[in-house]
C-alpha positions, 0 to 999 in steps of 0.5 A: 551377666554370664552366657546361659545356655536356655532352653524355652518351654513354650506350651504347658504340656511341656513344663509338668514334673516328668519334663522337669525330671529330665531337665533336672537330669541334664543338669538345669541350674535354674529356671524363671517361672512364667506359666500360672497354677504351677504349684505342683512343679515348682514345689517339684523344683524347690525340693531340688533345691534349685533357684527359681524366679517366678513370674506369675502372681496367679500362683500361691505357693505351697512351697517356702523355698528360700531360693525361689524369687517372686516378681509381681505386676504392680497391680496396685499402680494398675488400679491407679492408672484405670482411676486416673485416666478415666477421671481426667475424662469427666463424664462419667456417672459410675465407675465399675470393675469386672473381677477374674472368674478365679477372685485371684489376689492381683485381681482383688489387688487391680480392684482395691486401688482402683476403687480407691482411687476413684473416691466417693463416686457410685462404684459397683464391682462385678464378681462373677458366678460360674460352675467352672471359673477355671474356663474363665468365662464370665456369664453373658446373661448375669454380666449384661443385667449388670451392666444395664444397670449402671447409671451410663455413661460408666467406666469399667476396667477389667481385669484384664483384657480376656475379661475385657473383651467379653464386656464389649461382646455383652455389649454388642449383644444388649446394644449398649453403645461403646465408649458413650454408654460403656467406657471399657478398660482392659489390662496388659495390652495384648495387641491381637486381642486388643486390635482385633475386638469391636470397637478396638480395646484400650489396655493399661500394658504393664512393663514386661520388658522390664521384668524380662530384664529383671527376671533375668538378672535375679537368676543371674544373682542367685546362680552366682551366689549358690546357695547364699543367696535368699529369694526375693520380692521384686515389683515392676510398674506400668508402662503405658496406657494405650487408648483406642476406640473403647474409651477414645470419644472423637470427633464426627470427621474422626469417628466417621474415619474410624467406622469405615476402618472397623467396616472395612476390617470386618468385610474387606474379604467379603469383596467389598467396594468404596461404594459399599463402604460410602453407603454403609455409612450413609454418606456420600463418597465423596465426603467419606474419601475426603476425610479419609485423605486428612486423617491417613492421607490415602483414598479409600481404594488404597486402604482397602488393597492395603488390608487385604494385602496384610489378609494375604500376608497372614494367610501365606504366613499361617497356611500352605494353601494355594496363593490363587485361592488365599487370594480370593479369599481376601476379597481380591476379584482378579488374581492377576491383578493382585499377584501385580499389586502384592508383588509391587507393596513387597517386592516379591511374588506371593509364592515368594515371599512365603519361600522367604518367610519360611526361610527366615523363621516366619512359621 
């Protein structure tokens, strides 16, 4: 593969058919195509009759231009692995699907398979109704009859994980319990939606790297071939399913460790104690310190200053507001003190490791 000399659109403002028109001007040769609902701009490139590799199924063409390639998810394999995995588990009464408010083909596509592969097992699918399906919210009262309805326990896949953490939002609302009620499956493993949701969410991630791989070397075939060389389909598969606390059944010891995890994720900035956590669950400290010493091997107290340190690394990453007061506000009580101790777990001070971060790109 030659050297390319890239350059990277990294909003949607920035790819419209005024931008691409200047890029044309400074003489682009190609473009791979990532961002969805770009019919305009890629009919735009096509009459220019330039190479394109479109990555995004959320995109009908209007255009038939014989130098543009088209690389798909598999999302047939997506439905089979939901399918697949939750039948392995055994215990479900129904099976269910959470469509894209859009009814978008590589939906349709997730659903088809899915459905099929489950067999002949109660199935029921939700497609949404909503005035403006473009914001691509599901509509919390129609979504959460629904799933009161299924028999329980049900597995639900979700379009993808957007969709996903909606129905543990519906969830939460009806007081619907999660994975012994609802199972909740999503797509494409984006890990700050999927770690940050309550309970964390399982994700089926399909291979995106490679399909980064592929998309490149099909721009590198059809550059080299001029205009030779025909457009394409090109299909990449899934690889792998990351299962966490939204369809993961544990064991009381576990399960006892995972809630004094999701309490502490939710209220470490709050200044909370492993008192607080010990009678938030209703258990003595003692137990709760020795089942968190087997499944991570640290006390209480460690686990705590480790996730307000990680509060403050994001605060210092992502803000210039003063270190005392990002401090405080990750539930540290004594500033000194956790100067100290953020200067022990990185070897630098706050102020410094932020000089750092910025020097090295970090914002």
């Amino acid at each position: 593969m030659r050297l390319w000399d890239l350059r990277l659109v990294r909003s949607r403002l920035e790819f419209n058919c005024s931008t691409l028109k200047e890029a044309l001007r400074d003489g682009m040769d190609g473009f791979i195509i990532a961002v969805p609902f770009s019919n305009a701009e890629i009919d735009f490139l096509a009459a220019a009759e330039l190479p394109m590799v479109v990555m995004t199924d959320a995109t009908k063409l209007a255009s038939k231009g014989s130098r543009i390639s088209r690389l798909f998810v598999d999302n047939a394999a997506i439905g089979q692995t939901a399918a697949k995995y939750f039948l392995s588990r055994g215990q479900f009464r129904s099976f269910a699907y959470v469509s894209d408010t859009l009814q978008s083909q590589w939906s349709l596509e997730r659903e088809r398979a899915f459905k099929a592969a489950i067999g002949r097992v109660p199935f029921r699918t939700f497609r949404p109704c909503t005035e403006h399906p473009e914001k691509r919210m599901l509509p919390t009262e129609e979504l959460g009859n629904w799933m009161d309805a299924l028999p329980h326990p049900a597995a639900i896949l979700a379009a993808n994980d957007h969709y996903a953490t909606q129905v543990l939002s519906v969830c939460r609302m009806r007081s619907l319990k999660v994975p012994e009620q609802i199972s909740v499956l999503g797509v494409d493993n984006d890990e700050l939606l999927d770690e940050n949701t309550v309970p964390t969410l399982s994700s089926i991630e399909p291979d995106f790297n490679e399909a980064g791989y592929r998309a490149a070397a099909e721009m590198d075939r059809l550059l080299r071939a001029h205009k030779d060389a025909a457009g394409r389909k090109i299909v990449c598969g899934v690889k792998r399913l990351v299962e966490r606390h939204s369809t993961m059944y544990l064991a009381p010891s576990a399960q006892l460790v995972a809630n004094a995890l999701e309490f502490i994720r939710q209220h470490a900035a709050d200044g909370i104690t492993a008192n607080d956590i010990a009678q938030h669950l209703k258990v003595s400290r003692s137990l709760i310190e020795l089942r968190m010493r087997e499944v991570h091997g640290k006390s209480l107290a460690v686990v705590l200053r480790e996730h307000r340190i990680s509060l403050v690394k994001r605060q210092l990453e992502k803000t210039d507001r003063l270190v005392t007061r990002i401090l405080a506000d990750c539930g540290f009580k004594n500033i000194r003190s956790a100067e100290n101790l953020f200067r022990k777990t990185t070897g630098l001070s706050p102020r410094d490791w932020r000089k750092q971060r910025r020097q090295d790109g970090g914002f």
